[in-house]
VOBA-261215 format. One line per field, with one value per residue (C-alpha): residue in three letters; x negated, y, z negated. Coordinates in pm, whole numbers, always signed. Example, Ala and Ser with C-alpha at 12.3 -4.5 7.8 and 13.67 -1.06 7.14 Angstrom:
// residues 2
res (Ala,Ser)
x (-1230,-1367)
y (-450,-106)
z (-780,-714)
***
This chain:
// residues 107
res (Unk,Unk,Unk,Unk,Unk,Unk,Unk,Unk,Unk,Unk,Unk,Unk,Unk,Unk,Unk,Unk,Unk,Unk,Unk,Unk,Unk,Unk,Unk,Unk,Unk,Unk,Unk,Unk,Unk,Unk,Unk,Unk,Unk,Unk,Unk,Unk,Unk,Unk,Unk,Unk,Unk,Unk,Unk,Unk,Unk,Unk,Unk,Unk,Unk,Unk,Unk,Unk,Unk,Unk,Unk,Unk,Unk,Unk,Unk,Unk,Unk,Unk,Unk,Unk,Unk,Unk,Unk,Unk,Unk,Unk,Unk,Unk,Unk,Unk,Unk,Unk,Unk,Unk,Unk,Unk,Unk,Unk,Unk,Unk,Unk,Unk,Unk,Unk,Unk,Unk,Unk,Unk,Unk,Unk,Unk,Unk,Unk,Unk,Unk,Unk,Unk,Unk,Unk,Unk,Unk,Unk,Unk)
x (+16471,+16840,+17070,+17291,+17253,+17524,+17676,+17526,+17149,+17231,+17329,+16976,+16779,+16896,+16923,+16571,+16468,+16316,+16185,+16446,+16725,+17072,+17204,+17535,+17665,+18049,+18276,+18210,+18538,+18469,+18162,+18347,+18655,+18414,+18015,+17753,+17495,+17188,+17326,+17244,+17448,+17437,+17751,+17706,+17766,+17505,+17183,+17077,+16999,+16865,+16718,+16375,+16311,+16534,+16456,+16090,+16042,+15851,+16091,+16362,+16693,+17028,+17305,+17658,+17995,+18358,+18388,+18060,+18134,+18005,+17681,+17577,+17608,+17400,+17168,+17119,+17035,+16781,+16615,+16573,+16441,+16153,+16319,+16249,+16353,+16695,+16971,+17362,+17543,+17816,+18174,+18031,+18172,+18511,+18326,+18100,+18390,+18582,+18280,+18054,+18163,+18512,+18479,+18433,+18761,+18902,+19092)
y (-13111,-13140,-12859,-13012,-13276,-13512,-13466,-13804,-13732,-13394,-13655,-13905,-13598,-13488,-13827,-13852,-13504,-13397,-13027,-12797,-12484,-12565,-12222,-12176,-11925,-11870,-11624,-11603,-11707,-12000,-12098,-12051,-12307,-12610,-12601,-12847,-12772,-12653,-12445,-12106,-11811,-11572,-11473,-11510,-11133,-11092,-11341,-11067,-10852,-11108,-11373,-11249,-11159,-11504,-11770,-11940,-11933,-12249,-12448,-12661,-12487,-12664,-12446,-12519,-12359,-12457,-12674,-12605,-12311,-12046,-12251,-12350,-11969,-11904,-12179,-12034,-11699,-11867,-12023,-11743,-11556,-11837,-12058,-12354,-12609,-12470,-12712,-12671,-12930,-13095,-13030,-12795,-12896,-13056,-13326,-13336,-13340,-13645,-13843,-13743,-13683,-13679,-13441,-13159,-12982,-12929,-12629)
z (+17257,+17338,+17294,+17056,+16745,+16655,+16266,+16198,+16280,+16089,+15800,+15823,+15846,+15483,+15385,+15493,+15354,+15648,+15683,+15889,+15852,+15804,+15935,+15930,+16163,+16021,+15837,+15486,+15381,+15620,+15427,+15083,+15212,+15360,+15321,+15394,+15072,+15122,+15458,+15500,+15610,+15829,+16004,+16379,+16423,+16230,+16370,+16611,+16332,+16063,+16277,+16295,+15916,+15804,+16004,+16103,+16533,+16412,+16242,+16324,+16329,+16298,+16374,+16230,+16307,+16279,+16581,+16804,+17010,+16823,+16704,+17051,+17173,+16845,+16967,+17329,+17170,+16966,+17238,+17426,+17175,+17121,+16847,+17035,+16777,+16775,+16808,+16766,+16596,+16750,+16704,+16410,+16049,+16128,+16243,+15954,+15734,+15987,+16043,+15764,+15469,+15376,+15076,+15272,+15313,+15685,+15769)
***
């Protein structure tokens, strides 16, 4: 499984309502100005402590950030710690708000 997932197969996965985490790695003040619904949060600070008790080893993990830096650092961490399904999306949610969906605010 590739490293990173493009906003669009993010997009036909919910459109599809297939099974996986939306996990949102940002400020919360980020994820109160622009959100993708459904995502959840945990503050990228904060994965190392919360990723074992929040998130399933077994599932698959979509990991969203601003613009794709801090998600695919979140998604190597993952890996390593045996969330193999984990996959960063790329260029994080101001490209889901370009290429996506417009109603998402960019900032």
């Amino acid at each position: 499984m590739d490293y990173e997932i493009t906003p669009e197969d993010v997009k036909g996965k919910l459109d599809a309502s297939q099974a996986f985490t939306l996990l949102d790695v940002r400020e919360p003040w980020e994820f109160e100005t622009a959100r993708i619904e459904g995502a959840k949060l945990i503050p990228m600070g904060d994965v190392p402590s919360r990723a074992h008790q929040e998130l399933d080893p077994e599932d698959h993990i979509v990991v969203v950030c601003h613009r794709g830096i801090r998600s695919m650092n979140v998604t190597v961490w993952l890996r390593q710690q045996g969330f193999e399904k984990a996959q960063s999306m790329r260029g994080g949610i101001d490209a889901w708000s370009r290429r996506v969906d417009e109603k998402v605010p960019t900032y």
